[in-house]
C-alpha positions in Angstrom: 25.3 -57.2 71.6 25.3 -58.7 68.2 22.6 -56.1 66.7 24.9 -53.0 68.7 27.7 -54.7 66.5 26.4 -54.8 63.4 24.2 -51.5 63.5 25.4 -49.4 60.7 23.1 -46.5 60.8 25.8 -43.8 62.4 28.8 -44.8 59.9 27.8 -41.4 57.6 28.4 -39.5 60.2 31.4 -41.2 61.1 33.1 -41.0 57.7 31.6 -37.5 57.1 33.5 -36.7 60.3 37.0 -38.5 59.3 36.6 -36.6 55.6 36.0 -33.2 56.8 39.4 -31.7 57.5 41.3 -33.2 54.4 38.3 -31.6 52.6 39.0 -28.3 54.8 42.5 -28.4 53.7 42.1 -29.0 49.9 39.7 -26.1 49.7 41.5 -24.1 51.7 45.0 -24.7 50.2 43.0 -23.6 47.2 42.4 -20.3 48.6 45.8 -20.0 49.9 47.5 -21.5 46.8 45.4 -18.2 44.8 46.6 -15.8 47.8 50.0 -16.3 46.7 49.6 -16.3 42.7 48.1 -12.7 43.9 51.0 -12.2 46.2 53.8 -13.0 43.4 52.1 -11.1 40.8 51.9 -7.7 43.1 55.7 -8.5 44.3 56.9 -8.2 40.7 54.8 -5.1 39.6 56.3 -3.4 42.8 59.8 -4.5 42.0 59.3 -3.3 38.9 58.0 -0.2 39.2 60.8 -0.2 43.0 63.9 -0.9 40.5 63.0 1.6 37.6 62.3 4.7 40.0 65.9 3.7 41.3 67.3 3.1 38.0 66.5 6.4 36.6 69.3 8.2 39.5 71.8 4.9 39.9 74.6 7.2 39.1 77.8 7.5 42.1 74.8 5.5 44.2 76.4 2.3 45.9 74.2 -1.0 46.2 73.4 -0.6 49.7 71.8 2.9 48.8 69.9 1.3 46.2 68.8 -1.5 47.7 67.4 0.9 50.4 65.8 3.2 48.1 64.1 0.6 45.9 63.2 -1.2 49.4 60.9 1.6 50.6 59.5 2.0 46.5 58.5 -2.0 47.1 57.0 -1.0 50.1 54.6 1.6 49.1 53.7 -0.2 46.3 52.9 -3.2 48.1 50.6 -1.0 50.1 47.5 -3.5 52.1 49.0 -6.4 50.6 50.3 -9.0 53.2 53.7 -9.8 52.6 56.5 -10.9 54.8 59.6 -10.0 53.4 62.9 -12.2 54.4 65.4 -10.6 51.9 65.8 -7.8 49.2 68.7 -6.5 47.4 69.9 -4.5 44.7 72.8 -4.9 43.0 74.4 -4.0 39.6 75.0 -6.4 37.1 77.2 -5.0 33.8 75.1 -2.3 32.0 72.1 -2.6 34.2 70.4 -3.6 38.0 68.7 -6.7 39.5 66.4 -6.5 41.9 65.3 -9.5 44.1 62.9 -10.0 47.1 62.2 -13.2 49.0 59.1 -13.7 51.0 56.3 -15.2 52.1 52.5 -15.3 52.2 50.7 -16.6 55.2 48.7 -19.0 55.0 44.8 -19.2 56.5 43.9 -22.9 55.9 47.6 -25.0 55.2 48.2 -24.0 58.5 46.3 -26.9 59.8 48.8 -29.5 58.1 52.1 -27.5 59.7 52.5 -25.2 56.2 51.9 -21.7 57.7 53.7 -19.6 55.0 53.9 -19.8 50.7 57.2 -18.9 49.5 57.5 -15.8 46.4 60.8 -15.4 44.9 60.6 -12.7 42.7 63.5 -10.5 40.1 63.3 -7.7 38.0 66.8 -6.8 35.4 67.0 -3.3 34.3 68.9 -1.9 31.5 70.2 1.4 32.6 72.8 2.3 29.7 70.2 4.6 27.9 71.2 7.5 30.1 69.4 10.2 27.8 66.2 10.6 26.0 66.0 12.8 22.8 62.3 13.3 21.7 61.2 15.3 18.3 57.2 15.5 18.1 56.4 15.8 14.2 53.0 17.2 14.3 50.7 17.7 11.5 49.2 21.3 12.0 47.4 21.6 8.1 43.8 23.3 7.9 41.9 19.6 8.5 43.2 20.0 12.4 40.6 22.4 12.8 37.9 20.6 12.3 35.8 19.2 15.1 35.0 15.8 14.5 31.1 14.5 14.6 30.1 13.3 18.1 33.8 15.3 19.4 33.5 17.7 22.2 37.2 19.5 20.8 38.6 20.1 17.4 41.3 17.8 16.6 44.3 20.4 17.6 43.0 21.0 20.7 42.8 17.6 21.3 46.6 17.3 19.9 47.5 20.0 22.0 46.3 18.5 25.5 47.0 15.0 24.8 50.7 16.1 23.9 51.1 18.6 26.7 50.2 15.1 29.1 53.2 13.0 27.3 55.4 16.3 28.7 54.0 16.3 32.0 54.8 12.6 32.5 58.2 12.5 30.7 59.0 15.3 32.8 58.0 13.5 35.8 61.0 10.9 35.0 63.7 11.9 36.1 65.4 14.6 38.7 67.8 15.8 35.9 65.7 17.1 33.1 68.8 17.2 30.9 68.1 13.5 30.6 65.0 14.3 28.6 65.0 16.6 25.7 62.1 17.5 23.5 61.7 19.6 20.5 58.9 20.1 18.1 58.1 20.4 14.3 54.9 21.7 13.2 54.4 20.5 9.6 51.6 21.5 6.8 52.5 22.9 3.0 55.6 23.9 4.5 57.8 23.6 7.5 58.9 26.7 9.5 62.6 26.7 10.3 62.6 30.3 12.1 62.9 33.4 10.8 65.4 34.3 12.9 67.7 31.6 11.0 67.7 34.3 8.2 71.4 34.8 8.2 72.5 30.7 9.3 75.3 29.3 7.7 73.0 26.3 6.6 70.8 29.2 4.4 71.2 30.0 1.1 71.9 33.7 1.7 73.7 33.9 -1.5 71.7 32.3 -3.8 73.8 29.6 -4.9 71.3 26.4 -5.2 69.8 26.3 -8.3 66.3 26.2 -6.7 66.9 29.9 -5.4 66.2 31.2 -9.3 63.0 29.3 -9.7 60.3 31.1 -11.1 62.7 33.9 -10.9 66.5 33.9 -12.5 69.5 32.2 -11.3 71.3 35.3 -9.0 68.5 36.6 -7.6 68.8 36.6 -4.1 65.0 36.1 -2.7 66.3 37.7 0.6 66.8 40.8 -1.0 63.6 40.7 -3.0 62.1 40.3 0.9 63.3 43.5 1.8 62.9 45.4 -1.3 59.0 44.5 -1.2 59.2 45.3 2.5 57.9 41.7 3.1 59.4 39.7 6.6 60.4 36.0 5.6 58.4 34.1 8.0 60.8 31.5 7.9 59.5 28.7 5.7 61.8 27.0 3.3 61.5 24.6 0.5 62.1 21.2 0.1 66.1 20.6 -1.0 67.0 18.9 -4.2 66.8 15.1 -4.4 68.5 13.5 -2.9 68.8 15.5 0.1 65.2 16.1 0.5 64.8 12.9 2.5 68.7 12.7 4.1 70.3 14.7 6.9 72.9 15.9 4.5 75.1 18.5 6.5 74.5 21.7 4.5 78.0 22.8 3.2 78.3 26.5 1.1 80.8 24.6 -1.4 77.7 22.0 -2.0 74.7 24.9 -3.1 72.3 21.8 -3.3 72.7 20.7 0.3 71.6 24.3 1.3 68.1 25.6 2.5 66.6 27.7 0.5 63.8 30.4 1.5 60.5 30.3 0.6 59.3 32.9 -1.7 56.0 32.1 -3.2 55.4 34.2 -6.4 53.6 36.8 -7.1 50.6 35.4 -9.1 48.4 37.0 -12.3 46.1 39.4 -11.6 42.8 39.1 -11.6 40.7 39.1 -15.1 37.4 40.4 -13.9 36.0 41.6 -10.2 37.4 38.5 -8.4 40.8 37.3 -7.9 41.7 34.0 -10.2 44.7 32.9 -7.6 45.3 32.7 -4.0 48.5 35.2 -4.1 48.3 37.9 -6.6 50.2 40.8 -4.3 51.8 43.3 -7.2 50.7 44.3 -10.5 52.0 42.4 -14.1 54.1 43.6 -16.7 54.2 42.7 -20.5 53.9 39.2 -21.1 56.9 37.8 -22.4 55.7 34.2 -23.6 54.1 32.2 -21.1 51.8 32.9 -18.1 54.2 30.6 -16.0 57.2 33.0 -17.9 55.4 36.1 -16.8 54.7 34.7 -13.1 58.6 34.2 -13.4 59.5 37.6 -14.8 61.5 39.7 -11.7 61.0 43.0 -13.9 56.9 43.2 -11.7 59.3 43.4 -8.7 60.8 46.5 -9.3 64.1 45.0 -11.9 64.8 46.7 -14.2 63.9 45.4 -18.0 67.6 43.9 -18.3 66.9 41.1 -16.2 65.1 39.1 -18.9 68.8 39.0 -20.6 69.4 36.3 -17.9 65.8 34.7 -18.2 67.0 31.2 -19.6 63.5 30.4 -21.1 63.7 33.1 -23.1 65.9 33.2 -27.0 68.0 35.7 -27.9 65.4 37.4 -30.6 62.9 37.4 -27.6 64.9 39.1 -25.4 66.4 41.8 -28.2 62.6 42.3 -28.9 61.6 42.8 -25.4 64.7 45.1 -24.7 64.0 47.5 -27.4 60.5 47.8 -26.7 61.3 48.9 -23.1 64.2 51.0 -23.9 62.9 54.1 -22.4 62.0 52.8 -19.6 65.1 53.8 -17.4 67.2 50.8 -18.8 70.1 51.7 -21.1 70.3 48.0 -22.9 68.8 47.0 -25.9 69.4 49.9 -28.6 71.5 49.6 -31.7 73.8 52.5 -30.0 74.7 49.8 -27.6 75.4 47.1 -30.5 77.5 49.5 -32.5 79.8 50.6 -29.2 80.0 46.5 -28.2 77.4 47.0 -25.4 75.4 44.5 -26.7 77.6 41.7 -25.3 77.1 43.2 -21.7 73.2 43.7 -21.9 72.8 40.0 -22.8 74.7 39.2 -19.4 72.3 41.5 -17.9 74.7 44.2 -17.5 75.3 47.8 -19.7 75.0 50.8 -18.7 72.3 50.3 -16.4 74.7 48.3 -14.3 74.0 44.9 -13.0 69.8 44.2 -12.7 70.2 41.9 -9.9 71.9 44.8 -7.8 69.2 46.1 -5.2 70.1 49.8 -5.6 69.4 49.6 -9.2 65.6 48.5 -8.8 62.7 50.6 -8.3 59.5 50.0 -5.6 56.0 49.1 -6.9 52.9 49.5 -5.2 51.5 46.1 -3.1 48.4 45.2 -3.1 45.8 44.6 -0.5 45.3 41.7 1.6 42.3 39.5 0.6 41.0 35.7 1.3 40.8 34.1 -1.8 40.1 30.8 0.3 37.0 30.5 2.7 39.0 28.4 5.0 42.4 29.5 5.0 43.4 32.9 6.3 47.0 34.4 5.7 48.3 37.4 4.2 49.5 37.0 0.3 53.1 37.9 -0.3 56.1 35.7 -0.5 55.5 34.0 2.5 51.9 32.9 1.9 50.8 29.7 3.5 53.9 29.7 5.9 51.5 30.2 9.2 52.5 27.3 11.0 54.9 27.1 14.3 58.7 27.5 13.6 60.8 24.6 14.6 61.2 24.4 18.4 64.8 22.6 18.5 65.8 19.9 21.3 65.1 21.7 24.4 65.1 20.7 28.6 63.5 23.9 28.8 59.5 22.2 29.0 57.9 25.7 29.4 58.9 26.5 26.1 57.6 23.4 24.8 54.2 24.0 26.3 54.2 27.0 25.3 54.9 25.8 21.6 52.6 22.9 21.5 49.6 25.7 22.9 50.9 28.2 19.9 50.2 25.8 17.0 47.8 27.0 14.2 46.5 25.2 11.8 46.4 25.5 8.0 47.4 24.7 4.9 48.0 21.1 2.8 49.7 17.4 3.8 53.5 17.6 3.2 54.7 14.2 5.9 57.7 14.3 4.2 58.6 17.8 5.5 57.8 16.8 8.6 59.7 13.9 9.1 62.6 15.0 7.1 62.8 17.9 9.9 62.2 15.9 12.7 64.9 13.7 12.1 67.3 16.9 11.5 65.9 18.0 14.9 67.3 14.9 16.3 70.6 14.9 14.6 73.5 16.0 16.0 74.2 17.9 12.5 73.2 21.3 11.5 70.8 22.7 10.7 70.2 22.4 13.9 72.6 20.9 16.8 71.5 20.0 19.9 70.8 16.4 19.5 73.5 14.3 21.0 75.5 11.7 18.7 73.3 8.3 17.7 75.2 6.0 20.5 73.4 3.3 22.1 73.4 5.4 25.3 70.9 7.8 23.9 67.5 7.2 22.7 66.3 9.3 20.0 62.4 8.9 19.2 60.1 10.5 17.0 56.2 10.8 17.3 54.6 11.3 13.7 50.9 12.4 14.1 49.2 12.7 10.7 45.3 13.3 10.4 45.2 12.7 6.6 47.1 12.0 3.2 50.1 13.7 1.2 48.3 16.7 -1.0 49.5 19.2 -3.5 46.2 20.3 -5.6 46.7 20.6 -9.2 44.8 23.1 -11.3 43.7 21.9 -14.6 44.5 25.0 -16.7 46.0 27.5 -14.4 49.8 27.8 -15.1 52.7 25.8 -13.0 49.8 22.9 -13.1 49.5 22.9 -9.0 49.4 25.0 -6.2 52.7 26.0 -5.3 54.3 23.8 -2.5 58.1 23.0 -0.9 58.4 21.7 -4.6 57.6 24.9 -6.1 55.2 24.2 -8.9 55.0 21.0 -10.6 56.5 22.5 -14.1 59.3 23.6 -12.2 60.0 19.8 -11.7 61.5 19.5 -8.5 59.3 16.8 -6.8 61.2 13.3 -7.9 59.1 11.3 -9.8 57.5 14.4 -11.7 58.2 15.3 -14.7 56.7 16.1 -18.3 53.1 15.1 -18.3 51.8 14.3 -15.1 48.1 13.9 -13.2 47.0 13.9 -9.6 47.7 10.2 -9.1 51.6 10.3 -10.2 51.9 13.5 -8.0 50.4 11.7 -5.0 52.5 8.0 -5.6 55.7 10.6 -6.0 54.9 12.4 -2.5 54.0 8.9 -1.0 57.1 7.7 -2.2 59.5 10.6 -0.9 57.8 10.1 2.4 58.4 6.3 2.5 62.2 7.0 1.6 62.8 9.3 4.5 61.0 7.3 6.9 63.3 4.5 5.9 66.6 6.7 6.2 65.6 8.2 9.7 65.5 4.3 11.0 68.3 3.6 9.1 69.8 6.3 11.2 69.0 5.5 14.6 65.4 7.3 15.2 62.7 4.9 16.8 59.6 5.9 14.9 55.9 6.3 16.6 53.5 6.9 14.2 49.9 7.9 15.5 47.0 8.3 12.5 44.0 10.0 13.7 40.9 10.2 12.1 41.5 8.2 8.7 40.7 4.9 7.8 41.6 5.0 4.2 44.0 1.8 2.9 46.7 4.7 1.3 47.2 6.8 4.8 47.5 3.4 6.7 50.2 1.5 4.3 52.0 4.6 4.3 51.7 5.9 8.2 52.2 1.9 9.3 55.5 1.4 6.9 56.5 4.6 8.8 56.1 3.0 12.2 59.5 1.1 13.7 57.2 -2.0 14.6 53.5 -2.7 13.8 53.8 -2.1 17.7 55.2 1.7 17.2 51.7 2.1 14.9 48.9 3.9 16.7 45.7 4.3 14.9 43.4 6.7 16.8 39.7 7.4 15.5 38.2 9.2 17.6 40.2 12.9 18.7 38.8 12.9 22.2 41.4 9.6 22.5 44.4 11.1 21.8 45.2 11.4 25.3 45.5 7.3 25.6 47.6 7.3 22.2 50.1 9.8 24.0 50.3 8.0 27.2 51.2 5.0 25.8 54.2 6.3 23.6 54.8 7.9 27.2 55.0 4.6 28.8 56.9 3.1 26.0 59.7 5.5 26.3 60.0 5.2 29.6 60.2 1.5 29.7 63.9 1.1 30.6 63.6 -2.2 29.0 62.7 -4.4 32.4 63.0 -8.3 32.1 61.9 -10.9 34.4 
């Protein structure tokens, strides 16, 4: 008896035995404890995603009918998950919704201690007084698009063009009432293209009144008659307007010429010295030099004027002009000849009047003979006139019509130069409620009004070491036409660049002074100047999207998609 008592040889077992189902339970519990961290965190996801499908159509709906709706959204989202739900209600709260949903999990080992279910509480708030969506798409469409990256299976427009067709299919998924969700486009390069069929639009400078309209021309001549006198269509591409309006949404008013858009009409440039052209848009023949090749580029009299015109040329002194005149006297223009000094003509001839009549009077100007058509660069093809380098897109104002934006966003072209400015500047006049154009709503808080920037490279004009007007022509004209603030005098490549980036900074800042939520997506440049520029752009460092590679595009889009969407949930 005494050796049965103190045997202790089965007292392992025995405390093995008395261990084993708290050990079951703390492992277990374990299990159970991460079932219901898994449980909670699938609740909220589907009460978010339950309470913004309702939100989107809350309007004249009573909390019953929501609660029911967003009920069978939590549902299906919930899918396989096990879930036990004990309450869930919908119900508005000021401006917005709150969702909640009580619960439980079951339990598989906490059982065994008399806890057979975890408890999940989970809410979801939703903002719902953004009742509209206003999106502009600011799209840069210059010659660099065209190019298929290394390694890339698309060039980068293509991959522009499916990636934003995607961000239309999903915001058009949104919502039932597609007049909740506008979208227009502006395809940007050298120039932006307002529509030729804006020709005639109170916002236009159909009677020459800025002072722009007489560059590299003379103030009075309308370019829209020099358009149809040439038997050239204005493709509708306009220049930049005078500073400060360039980078404001300044409501064009006829009593204020400098707030009105003027029409692009590139000039006709010298013609060529030997076999090949020397410039990119030489498309009628030159008359007598009066001065200056950058005079001569400006001299209407190639255009069909008649010799009288110079009279108004103000580059030009009085002896020049005399001189001029009476050397061209017989050349059906009745100014210039002592007969006319003698009978008090004189006076009327410098005006640019006599007995000609006035020169800037269509029916008093003769045709000339055009010239062919030819490429005078390898990688940009467009017909010379005084629309050359105005191939992009017009405008596609703020439309619920999403065929026509497809159909824009698969008609884009690219070529030309870099002019973000343009772009933006447009963009946010898309979005205004102002003309040029008006279909934007008012900026209230009940309307959202976004733009997505998308530049593949740098603000460019190219200057031209000893060519006249120092630079390609642009929306500034040339650079000795001064227009471009920050130019003026001497200047070099860098100063042009600084005044561009500059211009571009400034109407960034003014559209998000204005109301515009900014996304700015760089693709395909990695450069220090493109990414200070393109990031200051940006709303938020979180509104910045740098893309590398084209083929990604698609991801870049999506999640300015989501973004927008994102009714501002909160937990």
């Amino acid at each position: 008896m005494d050796r049965f008592f103190f045997n202790q040889r089965g007292n392992v077992a025995m405390i093995f035995a008395l261990c084993l189902l708290p050990l079951i339970v703390m492992m277990g519990g374990a299990v159970d404890m991460s079932r219901q961290r898994s449980g909670e965190s699938r609740a909220q996801e589907a009460i978010d995603a339950a309470l913004l499908a309702v939100a989107r159509n809350a309007d004249g709906k009573t909390d019953a009918q929501l609660t029911k709706a967003a009920r069978r959204w939590f549902e299906t989202h919930m899918g396989d998950t096990v879930f036990d739900i004990d309450s869930f209600s919908v119900v508005r709260v000021g401006d917005g919704l709150r969702a909640n949903v009580t619960g439980g999990v079951d339990t598989a080992f906490l059982g065994l201690i008399g806890i057979g279910e975890l408890k999940v509480n989970r809410t979801a708030e939703i903002e719902i007084g953004l009742t509209k969506i206003e999106l502009v798409m600011a799209l840069d469409t210059t010659g660099s698009m065209a190019e298929t990256p290394s390694g890339q299976s698309k060039t980068k427009l293509e991959s522009l063009e499916d990636a934003a067709l995607q961000m239309v299919t999903t915001l058009d998924d949104l919502s039932e009432d597609d007049s909740l969700i506008e979208i227009g486009v502006v395809p940007f390069a050298t120039y932006v293209n307002v529509g030729s069929n804006n020709a005639d639009a109170s916002w236009m400078d159909t009677q020459a009144k800025s002072e722009i309209h007489g560059d590299n021309l003379v103030n009075g001549l309308n370019r829209f008659d020099l358009y149809e006198h040439l038997g050239y269509t204005w493709k509708g591409c306009v220049m930049a307007r005078i500073a400060p309006h360039d980078v404001q949404d300044t409501k064009p008013t006829p009593s204020k010429p400098e707030t009105l858009f003027v029409p692009l009409f590139h000039p006709d440039e010298p013609d060529k010295a030997g076999w090949r052209e020397d410039y990119p848009n030489n498309y009628v023949d030159d008359v007598q030099s009066i001065g200056s090749t950058l005079l001569d580029v400006g001299n209407p009299v190639k255009y069909g004027l008649p010799w009288s015109v110079i009279t108004l040329m103000d580059d030009l002194s009085e002896t020049q002009k005399r001189l001029l005149l009476a050397a061209h006297e017989d050349d059906g223009d009745e100014c210039g000849d002592e007969e006319d000094d003698n009978q008090g003509r004189g006076q009327e001839c410098n005006k640019g009047k006599g007995k000609g009549g006035n020169p800037l009077n269509p029916n008093k100007w003769h045709t000339v003979e055009l010239h062919d058509n030819y490429q005078y660069y390898s990688n940009m093809d467009t017909e010379i006139g005084p629309s050359f380098s105005c191939d992009m897109s017009p405008i596609l104002p703020l439309t619920s019509n999403y065929l026509e934006v497809r159909k824009t966003i698969k008609a884009l072209k690219a070529s030309g130069s870099t002019n973000i400015s343009e772009g933006v500047a447009w963009a946010w006049r898309a979005l205004s409620p102002e003309a040029p154009f008006m279909e934007g709503d008012r900026f209230t808080r009940r309307v959202q009004k976004v733009m997505v920037l998308l530049s593949d490279g740098n603000n460019s004009i190219a200057t031209r070491s000893g060519h006249f007007g120092g630079t390609d022509y642009s929306a500034y004209g040339y650079m000795e036409n001064e227009r471009l603030e920050g130019v003026d005098g001497w200047y070099d490549q860098k100063e042009i660049l600084d005044a561009m980036d500059k211009r571009t900074k400034l109407v960034c800042q003014n559209a998000k002074q204005a109301g515009v939520r900014i996304f700015v997506i760089r693709l395909a440049q990695e450069d220090e100047r493109s990414e200070k520029l393109l990031k200051g752009c940006a709303s938020s460092k979180d509104d910045f999207i740098d893309v590398q590679e084209s083929d990604d595009l698609d991801v870049a889009f999506r999640e300015i998609a989501d973004k927008i969407s994102n009714l501002r949930i909160s937990h």
